[in-house]
C-alpha positions as CSV (number, residue, x, y, z in Angstrom):
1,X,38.1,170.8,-63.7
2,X,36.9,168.4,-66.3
3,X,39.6,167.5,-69.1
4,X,38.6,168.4,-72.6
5,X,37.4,165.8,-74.7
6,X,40.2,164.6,-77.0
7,X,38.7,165.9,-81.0
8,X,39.1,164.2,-84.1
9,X,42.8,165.2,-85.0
10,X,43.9,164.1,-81.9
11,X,42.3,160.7,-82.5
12,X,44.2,160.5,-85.7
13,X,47.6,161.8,-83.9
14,X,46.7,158.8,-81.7
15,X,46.5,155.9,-84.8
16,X,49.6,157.5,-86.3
17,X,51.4,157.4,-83.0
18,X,50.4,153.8,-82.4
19,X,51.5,152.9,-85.8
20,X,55.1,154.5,-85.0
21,X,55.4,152.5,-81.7
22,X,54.8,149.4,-83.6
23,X,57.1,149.7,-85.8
24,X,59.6,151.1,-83.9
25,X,59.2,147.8,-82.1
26,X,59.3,145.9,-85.1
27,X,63.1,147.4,-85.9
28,X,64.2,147.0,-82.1
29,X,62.9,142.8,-82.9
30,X,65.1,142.8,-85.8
31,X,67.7,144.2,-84.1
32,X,67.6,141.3,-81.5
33,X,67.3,138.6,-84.5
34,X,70.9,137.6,-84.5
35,X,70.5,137.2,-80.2
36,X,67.1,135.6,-80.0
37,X,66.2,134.5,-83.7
38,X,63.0,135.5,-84.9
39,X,60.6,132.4,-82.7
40,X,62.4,133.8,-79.7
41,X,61.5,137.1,-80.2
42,X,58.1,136.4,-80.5
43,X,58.5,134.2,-77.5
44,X,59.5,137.3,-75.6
45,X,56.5,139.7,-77.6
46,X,53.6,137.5,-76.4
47,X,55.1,136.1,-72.7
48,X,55.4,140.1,-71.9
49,X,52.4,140.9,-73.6
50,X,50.7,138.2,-72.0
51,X,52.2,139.2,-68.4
52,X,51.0,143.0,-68.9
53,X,47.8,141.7,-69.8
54,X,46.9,139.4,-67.1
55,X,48.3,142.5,-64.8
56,X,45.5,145.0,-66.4
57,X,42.8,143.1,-66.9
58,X,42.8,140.0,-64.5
59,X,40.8,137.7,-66.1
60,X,38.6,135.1,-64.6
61,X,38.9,131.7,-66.2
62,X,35.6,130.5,-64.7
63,X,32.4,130.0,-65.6
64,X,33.0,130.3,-69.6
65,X,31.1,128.0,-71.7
66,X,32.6,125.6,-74.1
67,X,32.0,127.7,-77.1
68,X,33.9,130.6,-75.3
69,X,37.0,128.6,-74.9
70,X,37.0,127.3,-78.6
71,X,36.9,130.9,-79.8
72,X,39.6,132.1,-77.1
73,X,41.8,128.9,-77.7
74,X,41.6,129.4,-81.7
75,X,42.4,133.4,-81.3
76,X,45.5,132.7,-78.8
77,X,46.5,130.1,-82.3
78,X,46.2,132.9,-85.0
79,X,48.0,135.5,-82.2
80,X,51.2,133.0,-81.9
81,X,50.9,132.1,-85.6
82,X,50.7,135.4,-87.1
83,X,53.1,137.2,-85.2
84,X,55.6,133.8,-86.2
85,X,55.1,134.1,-89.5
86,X,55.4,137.8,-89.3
87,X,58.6,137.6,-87.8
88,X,60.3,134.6,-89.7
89,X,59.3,137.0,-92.7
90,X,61.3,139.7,-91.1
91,X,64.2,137.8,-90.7
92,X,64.4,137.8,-95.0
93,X,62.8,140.6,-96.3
94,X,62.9,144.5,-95.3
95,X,59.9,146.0,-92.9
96,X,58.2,147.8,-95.3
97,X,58.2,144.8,-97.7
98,X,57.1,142.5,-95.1
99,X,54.1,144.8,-93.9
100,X,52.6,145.8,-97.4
101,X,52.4,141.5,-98.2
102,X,50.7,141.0,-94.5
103,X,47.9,144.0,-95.1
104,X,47.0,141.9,-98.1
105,X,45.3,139.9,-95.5
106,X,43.1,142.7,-94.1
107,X,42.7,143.8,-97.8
108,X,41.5,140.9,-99.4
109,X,38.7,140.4,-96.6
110,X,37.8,143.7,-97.0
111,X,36.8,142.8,-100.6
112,X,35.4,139.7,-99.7
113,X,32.6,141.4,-97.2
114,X,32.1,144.0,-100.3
115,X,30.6,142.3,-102.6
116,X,31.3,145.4,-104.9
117,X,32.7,145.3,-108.5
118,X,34.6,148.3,-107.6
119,X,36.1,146.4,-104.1
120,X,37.7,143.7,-107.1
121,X,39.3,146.5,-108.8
122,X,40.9,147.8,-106.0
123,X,41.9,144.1,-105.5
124,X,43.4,144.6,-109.2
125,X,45.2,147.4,-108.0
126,X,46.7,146.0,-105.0
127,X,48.2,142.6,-107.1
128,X,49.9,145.5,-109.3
129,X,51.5,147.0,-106.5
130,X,52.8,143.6,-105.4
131,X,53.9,142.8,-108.7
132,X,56.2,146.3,-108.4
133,X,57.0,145.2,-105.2
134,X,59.0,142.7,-106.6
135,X,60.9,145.5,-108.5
136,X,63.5,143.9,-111.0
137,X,61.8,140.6,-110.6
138,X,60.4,138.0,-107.8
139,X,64.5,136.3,-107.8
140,X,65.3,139.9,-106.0
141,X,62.9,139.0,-102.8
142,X,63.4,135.5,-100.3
143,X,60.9,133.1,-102.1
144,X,60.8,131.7,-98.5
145,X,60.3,135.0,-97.0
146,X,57.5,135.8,-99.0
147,X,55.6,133.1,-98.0
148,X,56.2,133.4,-94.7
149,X,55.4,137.0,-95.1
150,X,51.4,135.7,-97.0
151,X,50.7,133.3,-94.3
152,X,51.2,135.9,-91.7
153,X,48.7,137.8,-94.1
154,X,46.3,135.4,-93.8
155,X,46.7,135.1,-90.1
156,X,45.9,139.0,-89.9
157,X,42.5,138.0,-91.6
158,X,41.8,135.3,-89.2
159,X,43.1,137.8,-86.5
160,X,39.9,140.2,-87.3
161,X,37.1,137.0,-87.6
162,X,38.7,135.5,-84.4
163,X,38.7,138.7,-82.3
164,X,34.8,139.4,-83.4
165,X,34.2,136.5,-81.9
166,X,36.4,136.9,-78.8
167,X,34.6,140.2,-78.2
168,X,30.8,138.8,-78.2
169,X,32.1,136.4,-75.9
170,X,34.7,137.8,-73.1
171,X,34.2,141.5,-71.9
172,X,37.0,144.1,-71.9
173,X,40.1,143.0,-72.1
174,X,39.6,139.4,-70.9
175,X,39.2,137.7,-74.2
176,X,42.6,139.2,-75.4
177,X,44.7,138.6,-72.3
178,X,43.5,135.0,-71.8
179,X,44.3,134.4,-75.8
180,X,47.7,136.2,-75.5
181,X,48.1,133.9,-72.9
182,X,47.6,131.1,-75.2
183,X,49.9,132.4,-77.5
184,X,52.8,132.3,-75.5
185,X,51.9,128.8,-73.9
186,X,52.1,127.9,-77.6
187,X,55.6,129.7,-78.8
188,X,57.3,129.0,-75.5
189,X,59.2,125.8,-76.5
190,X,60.2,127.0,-80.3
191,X,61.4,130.4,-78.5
192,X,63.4,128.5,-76.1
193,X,64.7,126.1,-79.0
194,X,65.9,129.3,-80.9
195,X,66.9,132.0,-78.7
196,X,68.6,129.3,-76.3
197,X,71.5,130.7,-73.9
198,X,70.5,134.2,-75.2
199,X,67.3,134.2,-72.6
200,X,69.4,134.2,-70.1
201,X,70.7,137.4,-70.5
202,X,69.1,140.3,-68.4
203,X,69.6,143.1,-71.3
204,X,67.9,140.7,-73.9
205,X,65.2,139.8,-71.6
206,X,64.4,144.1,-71.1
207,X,65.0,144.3,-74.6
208,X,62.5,141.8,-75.5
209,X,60.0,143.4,-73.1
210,X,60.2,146.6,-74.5
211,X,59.4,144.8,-78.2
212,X,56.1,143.8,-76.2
213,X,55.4,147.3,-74.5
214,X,55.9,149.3,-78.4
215,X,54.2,146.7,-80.5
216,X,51.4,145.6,-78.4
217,X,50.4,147.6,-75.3
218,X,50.9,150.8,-76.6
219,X,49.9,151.0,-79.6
220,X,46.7,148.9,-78.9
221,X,45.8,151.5,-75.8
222,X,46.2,154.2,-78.4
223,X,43.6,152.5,-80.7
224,X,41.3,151.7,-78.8
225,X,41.6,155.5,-77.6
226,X,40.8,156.4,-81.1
227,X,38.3,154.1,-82.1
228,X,35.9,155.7,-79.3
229,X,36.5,159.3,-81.7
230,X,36.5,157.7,-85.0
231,X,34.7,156.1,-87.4
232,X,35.5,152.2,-87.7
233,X,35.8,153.2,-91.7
234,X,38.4,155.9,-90.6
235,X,40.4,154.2,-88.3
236,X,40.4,151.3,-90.8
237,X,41.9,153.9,-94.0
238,X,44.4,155.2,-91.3
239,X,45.3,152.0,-90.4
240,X,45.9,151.3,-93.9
241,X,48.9,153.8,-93.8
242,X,50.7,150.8,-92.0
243,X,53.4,149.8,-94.9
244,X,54.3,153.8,-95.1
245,X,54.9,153.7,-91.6
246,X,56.8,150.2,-91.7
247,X,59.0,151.5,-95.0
248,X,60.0,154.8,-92.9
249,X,61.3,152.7,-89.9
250,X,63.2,150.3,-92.1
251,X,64.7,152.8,-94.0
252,X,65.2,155.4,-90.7
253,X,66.2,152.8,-88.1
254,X,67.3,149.6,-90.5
255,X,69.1,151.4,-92.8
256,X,66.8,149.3,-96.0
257,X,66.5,151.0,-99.0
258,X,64.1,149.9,-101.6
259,X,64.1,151.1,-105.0
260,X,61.0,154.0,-106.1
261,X,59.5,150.7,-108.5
262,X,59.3,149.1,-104.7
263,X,58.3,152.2,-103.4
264,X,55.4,152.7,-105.9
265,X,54.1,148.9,-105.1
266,X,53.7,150.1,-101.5
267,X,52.1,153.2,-102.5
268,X,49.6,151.0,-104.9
269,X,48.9,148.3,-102.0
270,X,48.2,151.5,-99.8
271,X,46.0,153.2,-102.1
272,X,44.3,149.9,-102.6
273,X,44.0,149.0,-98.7
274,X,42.2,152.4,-98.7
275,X,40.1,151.9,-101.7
276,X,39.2,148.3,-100.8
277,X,37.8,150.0,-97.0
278,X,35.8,152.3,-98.7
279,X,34.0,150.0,-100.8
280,X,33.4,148.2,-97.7
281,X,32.0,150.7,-95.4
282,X,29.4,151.9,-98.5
283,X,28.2,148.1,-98.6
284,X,27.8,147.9,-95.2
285,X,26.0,151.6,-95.7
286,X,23.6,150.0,-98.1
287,X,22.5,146.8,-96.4
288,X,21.5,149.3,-93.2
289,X,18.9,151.0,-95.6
290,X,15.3,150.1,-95.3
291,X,14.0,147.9,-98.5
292,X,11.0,150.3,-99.9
């Protein structure tokens, strides 16, 4: 009996589901914070990521030409950098703050590739939301936090160019285990540095690859589940839903409240996010059309 194919609701069920695990990973990593620190955790993310990985997709490190191994060597950089920075942000500013200042990454490459006046409003709209973000004032949010919090954003953008790449040149899952690989080589001695003694400990080390498992493998099986139902504009919008999801776990699971001027500068980065893909996917409509 042949299974019925999986329709367009359960595609989206599928990006909302991943978009739960990785934040319910997220929390669980800031639970482990004052144990491992925030380079240990991602220590732990990307060496169990990278493990689970290698385990699926076995990757052959032969025969790949130069260019290959610049691409996959500068992705496995921007993988251990952004999930750094992401974390270090973590450590001084709530979830749902920390998630709506990385997506400005994603965002502001999205207007870039527009070339649309209306993509630069939405742009406008999404530096009002930030400013709200900042409810009574920047003094109220970690100055060092926030930058943390933009370089991870921009790491995110550098995330999408360098896995284009990766994917012209590796097939599968290749390019990403042999980069996640990378990663970890990379954050191995500041995780060891950091978390110290706490490595050691079995419940820290299960702990740590269950952070991997809900922030990476699942949710990245569920999208790419998705993406074979959707359209890439549609998973991009629903993806855009990502600092609603991150402000629900902080508040559900962290116990961070943030104040409804906060709450409206995620809703205005989200509606912006959203925007800012729409204009996209019409340009990209409009330079497919025949000239004449």
């Amino acid at each position: 009996m042949t299974r019925a194919p999986l329709g367009r609701p359960g595609a989206v069920a599928l990006v909302v589901g991943g978009l739960a695990c990785q934040e319910l990973g997220a929390s669980l990593a800031v639970l482990l914070f004052p144990s491992t620190g925030p380079l240990g955790m991602v220590m732990l993310r990307l060496v169990f990521s990278a493990i689970l990985l290698f385990a699926i997709a076995r990757p052959s490190l032969r025969g790949r030409s130069s260019g290959a191994w610049r691409s996959v060597v500068a992705f496995g950089l921007v993988l251990a950098l952004m999930n750094g920075f992401f974390y270090l942000a973590l450590e001084r500013l709530p979830l749902g703050v920390t998630v709506t200042i990385e997506v400005l990454g994603p965002l502001a490459l999205s207007v870039i590739v527009a070339r649309r006046l209306s993509a630069w409003l939405w742009a406008v709209v999404a530096l009002a939301g930030v400013v709200l973000l900042a409810g009574g004032g920047w003094d109220d949010l970690d100055l060092l936090g926030v930058l943390f919090a933009l370089a991870a954003a921009a790491c995110w953008a550098g995330y999408i160019l360098s896995s284009a790449r990766v994917g012209r040149e590796f097939s599968q899952l290749d390019g990403l285990a042999i980069a996640m690989g990378i990663g970890a080589a990379v954050a191995l001695p500041f995780g060891i540095a950091d978390a110290g003694a706490a490595l050691l400990n079995p419940v820290t080390l299960g702990l740590g690859a269950a952070v991997a498992v809900l922030s990476s493998a699942i949710p990245y099986a569920l999208e790419l589940t998705a993406l074979r139902r959707l359209p890439a504009s549609g998973f991009a919008i629903l993806m855009s839903l990502a600092p609603a999801a991150a402000t629900l776990a902080g508040w559900i699971l962290l116990g961070q409240m943030l104040t409804p001027i906060e709450l409206a500068g995620i809703a205005l980065v989200i509606i912006a996010s959203i925007g800012a893909v729409r204009a996209s996917g019409r340009a990209a409509d409009a330079a497919a059309q025949p000239v004449g």
